[in-house]
PLY file of the C-alpha trace (Angstrom):
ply
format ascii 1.0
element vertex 308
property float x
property float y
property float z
element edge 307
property int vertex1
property int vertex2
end_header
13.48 4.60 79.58
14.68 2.99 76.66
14.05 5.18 73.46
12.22 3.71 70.72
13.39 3.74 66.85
12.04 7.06 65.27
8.58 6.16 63.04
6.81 8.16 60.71
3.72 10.15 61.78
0.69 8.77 60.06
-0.20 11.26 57.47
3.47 12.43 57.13
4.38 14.06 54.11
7.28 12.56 51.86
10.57 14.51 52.03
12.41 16.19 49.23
14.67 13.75 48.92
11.87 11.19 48.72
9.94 12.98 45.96
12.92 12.91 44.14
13.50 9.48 44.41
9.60 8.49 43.36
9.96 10.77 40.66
13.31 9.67 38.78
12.09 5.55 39.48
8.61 6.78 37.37
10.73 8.30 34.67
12.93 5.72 34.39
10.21 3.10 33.90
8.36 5.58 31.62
12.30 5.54 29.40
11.69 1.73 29.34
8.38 1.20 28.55
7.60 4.03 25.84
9.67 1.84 23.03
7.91 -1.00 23.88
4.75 0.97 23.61
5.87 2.05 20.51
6.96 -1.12 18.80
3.09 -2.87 20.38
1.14 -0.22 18.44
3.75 -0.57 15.07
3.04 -4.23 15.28
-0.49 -3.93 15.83
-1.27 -1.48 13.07
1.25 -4.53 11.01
-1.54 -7.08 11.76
-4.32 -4.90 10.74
-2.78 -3.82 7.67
-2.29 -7.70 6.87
-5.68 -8.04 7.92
-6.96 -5.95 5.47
-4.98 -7.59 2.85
-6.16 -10.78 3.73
-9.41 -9.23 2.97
-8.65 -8.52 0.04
-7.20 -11.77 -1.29
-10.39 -13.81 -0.36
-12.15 -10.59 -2.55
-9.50 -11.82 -5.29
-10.39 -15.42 -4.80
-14.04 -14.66 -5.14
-13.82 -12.85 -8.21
-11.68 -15.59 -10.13
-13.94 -18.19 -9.47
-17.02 -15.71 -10.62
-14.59 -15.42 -14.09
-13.99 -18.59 -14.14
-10.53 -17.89 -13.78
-10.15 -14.87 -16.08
-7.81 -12.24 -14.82
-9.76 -8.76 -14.89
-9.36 -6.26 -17.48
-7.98 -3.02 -17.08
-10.75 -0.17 -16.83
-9.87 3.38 -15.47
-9.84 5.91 -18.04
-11.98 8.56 -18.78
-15.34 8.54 -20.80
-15.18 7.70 -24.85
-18.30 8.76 -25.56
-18.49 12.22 -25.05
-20.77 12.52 -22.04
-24.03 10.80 -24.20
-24.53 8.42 -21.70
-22.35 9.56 -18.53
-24.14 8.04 -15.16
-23.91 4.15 -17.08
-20.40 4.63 -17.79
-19.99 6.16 -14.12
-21.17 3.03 -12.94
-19.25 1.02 -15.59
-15.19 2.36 -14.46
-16.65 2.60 -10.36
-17.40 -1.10 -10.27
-14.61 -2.57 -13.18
-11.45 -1.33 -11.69
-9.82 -3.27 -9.50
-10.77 -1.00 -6.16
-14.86 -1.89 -7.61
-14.09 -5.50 -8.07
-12.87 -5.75 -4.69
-15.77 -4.18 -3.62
-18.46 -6.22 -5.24
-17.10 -9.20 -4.12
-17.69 -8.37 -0.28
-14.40 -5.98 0.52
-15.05 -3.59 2.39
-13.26 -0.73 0.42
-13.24 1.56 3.68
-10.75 -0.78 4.81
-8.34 -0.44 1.69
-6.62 2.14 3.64
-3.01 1.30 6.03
-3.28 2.21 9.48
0.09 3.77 8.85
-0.80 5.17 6.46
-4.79 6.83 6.60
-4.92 10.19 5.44
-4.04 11.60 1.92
-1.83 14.37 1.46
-4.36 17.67 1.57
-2.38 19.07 -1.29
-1.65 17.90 -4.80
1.39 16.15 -4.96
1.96 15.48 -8.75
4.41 14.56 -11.13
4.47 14.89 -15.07
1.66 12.87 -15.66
-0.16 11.73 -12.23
-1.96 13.91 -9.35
-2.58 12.70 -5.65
0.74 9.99 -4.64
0.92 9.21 -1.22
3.91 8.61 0.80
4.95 5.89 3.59
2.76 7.49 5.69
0.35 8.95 3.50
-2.37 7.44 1.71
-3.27 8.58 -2.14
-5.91 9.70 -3.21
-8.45 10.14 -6.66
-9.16 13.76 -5.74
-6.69 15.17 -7.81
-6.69 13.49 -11.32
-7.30 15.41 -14.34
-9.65 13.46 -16.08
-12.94 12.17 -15.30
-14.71 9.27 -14.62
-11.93 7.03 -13.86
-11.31 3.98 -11.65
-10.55 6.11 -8.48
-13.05 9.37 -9.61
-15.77 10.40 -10.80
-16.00 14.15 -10.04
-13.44 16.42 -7.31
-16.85 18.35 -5.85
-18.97 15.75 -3.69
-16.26 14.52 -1.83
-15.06 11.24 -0.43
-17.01 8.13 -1.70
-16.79 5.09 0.90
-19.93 3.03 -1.51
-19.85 1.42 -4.08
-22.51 3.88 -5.63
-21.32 5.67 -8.84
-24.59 8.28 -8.49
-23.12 9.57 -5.38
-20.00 11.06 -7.41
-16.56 11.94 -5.25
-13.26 9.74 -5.29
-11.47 7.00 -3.56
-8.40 7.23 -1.35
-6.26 3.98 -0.46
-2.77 2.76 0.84
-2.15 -0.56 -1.94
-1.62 -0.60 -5.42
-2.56 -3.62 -7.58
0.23 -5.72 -9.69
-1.11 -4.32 -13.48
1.19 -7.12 -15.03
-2.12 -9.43 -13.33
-4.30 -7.71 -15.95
-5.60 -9.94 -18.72
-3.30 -9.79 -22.31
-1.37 -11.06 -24.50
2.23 -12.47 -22.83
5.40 -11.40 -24.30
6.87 -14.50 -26.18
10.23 -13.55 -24.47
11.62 -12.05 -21.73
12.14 -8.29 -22.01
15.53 -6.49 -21.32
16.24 -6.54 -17.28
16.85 -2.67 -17.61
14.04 -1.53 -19.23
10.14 -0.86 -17.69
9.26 -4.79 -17.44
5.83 -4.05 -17.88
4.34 -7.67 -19.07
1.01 -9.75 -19.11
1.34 -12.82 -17.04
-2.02 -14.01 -19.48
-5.64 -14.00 -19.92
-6.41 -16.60 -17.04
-4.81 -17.18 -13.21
-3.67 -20.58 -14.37
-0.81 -18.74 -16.32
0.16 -16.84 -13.10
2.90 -19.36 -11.25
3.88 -19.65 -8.65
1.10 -18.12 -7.10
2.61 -17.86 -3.96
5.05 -15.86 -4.79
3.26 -13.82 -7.30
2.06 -10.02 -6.07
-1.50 -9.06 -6.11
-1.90 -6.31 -4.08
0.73 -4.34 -1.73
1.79 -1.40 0.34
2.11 1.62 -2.13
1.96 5.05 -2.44
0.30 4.27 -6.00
-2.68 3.23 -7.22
-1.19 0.45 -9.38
1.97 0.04 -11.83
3.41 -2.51 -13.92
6.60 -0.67 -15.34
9.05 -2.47 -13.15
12.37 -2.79 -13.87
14.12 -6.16 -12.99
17.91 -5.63 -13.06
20.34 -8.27 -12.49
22.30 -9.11 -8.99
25.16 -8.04 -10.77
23.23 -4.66 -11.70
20.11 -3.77 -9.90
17.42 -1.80 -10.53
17.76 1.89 -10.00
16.75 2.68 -6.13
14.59 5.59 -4.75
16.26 8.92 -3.44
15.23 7.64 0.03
12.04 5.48 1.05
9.54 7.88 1.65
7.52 7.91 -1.12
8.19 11.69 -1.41
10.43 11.51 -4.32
7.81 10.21 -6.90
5.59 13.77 -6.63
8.39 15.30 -8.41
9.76 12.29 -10.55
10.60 13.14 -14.32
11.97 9.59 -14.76
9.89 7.11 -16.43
10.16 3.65 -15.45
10.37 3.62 -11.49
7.24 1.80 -10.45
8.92 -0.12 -8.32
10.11 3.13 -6.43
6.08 2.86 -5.20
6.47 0.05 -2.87
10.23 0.88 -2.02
8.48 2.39 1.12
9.28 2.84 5.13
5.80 2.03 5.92
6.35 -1.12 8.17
9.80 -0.53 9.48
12.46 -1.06 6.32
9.39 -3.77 5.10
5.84 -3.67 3.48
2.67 -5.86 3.78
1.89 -8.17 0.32
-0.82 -9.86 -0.96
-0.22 -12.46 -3.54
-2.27 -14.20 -6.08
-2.70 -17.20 -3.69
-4.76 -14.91 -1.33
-2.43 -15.48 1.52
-0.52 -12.18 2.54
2.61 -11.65 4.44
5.26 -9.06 5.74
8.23 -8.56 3.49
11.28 -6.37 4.45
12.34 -4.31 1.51
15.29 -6.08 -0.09
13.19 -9.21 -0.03
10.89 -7.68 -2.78
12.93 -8.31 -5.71
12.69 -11.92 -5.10
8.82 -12.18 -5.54
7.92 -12.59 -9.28
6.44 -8.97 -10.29
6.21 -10.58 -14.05
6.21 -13.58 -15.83
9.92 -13.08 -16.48
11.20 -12.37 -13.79
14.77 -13.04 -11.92
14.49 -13.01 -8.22
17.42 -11.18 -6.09
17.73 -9.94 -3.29
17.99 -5.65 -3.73
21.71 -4.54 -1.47
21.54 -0.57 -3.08
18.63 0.73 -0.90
19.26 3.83 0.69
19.19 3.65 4.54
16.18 5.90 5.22
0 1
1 2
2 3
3 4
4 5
5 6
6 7
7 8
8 9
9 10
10 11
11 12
12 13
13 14
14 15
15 16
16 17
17 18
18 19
19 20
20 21
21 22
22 23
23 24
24 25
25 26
26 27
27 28
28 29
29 30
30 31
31 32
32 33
33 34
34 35
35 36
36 37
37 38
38 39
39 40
40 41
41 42
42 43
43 44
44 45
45 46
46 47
47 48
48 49
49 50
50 51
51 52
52 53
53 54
54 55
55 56
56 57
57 58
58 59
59 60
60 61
61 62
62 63
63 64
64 65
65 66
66 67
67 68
68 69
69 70
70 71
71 72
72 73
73 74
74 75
75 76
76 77
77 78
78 79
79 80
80 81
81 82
82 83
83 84
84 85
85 86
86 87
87 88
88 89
89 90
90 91
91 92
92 93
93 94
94 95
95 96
96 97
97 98
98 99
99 100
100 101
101 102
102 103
103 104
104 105
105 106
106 107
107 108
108 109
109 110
110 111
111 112
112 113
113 114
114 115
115 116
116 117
117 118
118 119
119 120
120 121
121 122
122 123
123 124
124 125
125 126
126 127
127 128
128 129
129 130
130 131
131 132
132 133
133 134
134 135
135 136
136 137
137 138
138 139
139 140
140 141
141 142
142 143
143 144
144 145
145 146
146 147
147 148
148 149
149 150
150 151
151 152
152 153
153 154
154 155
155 156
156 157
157 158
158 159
159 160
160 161
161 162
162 163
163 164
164 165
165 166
166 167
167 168
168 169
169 170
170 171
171 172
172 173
173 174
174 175
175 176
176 177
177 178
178 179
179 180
180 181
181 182
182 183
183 184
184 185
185 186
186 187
187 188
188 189
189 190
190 191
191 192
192 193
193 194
194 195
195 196
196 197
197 198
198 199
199 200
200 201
201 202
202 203
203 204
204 205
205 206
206 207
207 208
208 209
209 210
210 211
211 212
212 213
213 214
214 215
215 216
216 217
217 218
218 219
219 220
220 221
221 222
222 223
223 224
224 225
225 226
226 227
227 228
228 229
229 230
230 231
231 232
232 233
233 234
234 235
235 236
236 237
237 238
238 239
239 240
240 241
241 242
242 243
243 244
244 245
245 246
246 247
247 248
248 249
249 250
250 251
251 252
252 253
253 254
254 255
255 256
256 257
257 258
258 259
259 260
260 261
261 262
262 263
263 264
264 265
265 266
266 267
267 268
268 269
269 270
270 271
271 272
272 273
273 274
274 275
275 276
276 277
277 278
278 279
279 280
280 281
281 282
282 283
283 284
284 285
285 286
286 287
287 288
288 289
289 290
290 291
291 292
292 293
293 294
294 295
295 296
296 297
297 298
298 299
299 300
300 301
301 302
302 303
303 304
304 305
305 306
306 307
């Protein structure tokens, strides 16, 4: 009788060899699909974080049509008065700096946080004058300044405060900083020197602030908000972070390095911007020198940042 071609008994287990085989073909698909994992969540957190910002430029719209067009004042510091009349003034820095205006104007400020970057640092990073920075993947937070109440805290004992209620005490933690040059005063009559802190009013009202599209409202920082940037030339650019971290800034003894606050890893080599236009968009690092930080300023594109 003709034999028939050896088949495998129902119920058969899988050989060595097999087992092998099953195993190395998961592992190899698991080696090709983890990046791609990896780069779908980075984008996705990308979108939210633009998202957010988004958010936040209709919350800037809002308010300049409630002003009529008048750029906000800048309110943060601590009490003048002594204490006499503490809970109105509470209310009075919780509402009128910029993370209050937002706010008011239908921002949700639990959402004024990165996905990359959530959480503060639980410790007190600080340099000479400044408590709580965040990094590129670290948020910053209110609980550590040394004065109270200001735009980001009222007290350091009742904890985080997600409302916009001043009673309730606590502090604020976030991922942007807002462009203090968009701040209503007086504008230089001429442009300051490149190399020093460019620190410099666009005006009193958003019709001074052009382009608007290309103007910075709100961005990926480990900061709460600066306008001490130096603009440098092409020919010599302004002085570049240690690294792009964020780290360096808790231990900076160097005054004029704002711009060392968005100089961040927090997208990839890029970070997230909204500008005074509302509209909001991804912009890789070396691109940042060519928005306008200041009524003044020369646009190039930064070649001296430091590869990580």
């Amino acid at each position: 009788m003709q034999s028939q071609p050896h088949q495998r008994r129902q119920g058969a287990a899988f050989t060595l060899v097999e087992l092998l085989v099953v195993i190395g073909i998961i592992a190899l698909l698991i080696a090709i699909l983890l990046p791609a994992l990896g780069r779908a969540r980075q984008q996705a957190k990308t979108v939210q974080c633009l998202s957010n910002l988004r958010q936040m430029g209709i919350g800037w719209q809002m308010y300049l049509s409630q002003s009529k067009g008048r750029l906000p004042e800048y309110i943060w510091h601590q009490d003048p008065f002594g204490g006499s009349d503490r809970p109105a003034y509470n209310e009075f820095v919780w509402h009128g700096y910029w993370f209050g205006i937002l706010g008011d104007n239908k921002v949700n400020i639990s959402s004024l946080l990165c996905p990359e970057a959530p959480e503060p640092i639980e410790f007190n990073t600080k340099n000479a004058s400044n408590g709580g920075f965040g990094s590129a993947k670290y948020a910053w937070t209110g609980r550590f300044q040394n004065s109270a109440p200001v735009g980001i805290m009222i007290d350091n004992k009742t904890g985080l405060n997600l409302t916009m209620d001043a009673t309730k005490g606590g502090w604020r933690n976030g991922s942007y900083e807002f462009n203090r040059n968009l701040t209503a005063g007086a504008r230089k009559a001429s442009a300051p020197s490149p190399t020093s802190s460019s620190a410099c009013s666009f005006g009193y009202n958003i019709t001074n602030v052009k382009p608007q599209q290309e103007v910075p409202v709100f961005f990926d920082s480990v900061w709460i908000d600066g306008n001490a940037f130096p603009n440098g030339t092409p020919a010599a650019q302004a002085a570049p972070p240690p690294d792009l971290t964020g780290a360096s800034l808790a231990v900076a003894t160097t005054g004029g390095v704002d711009h060392w606050r968005f100089l961040i890893a927090r997208h990839g080599r890029a970070i997230n911007v909204c500008f005074s236009d509302g509209s909001a968009k991804t912009v890789p690092l070396p691109d940042t020198f060519t928005l306008r930080w200041t009524p003044y300023w020369t646009p190039y594109t930064l070649t001296n940042l430091p590869t990580k």
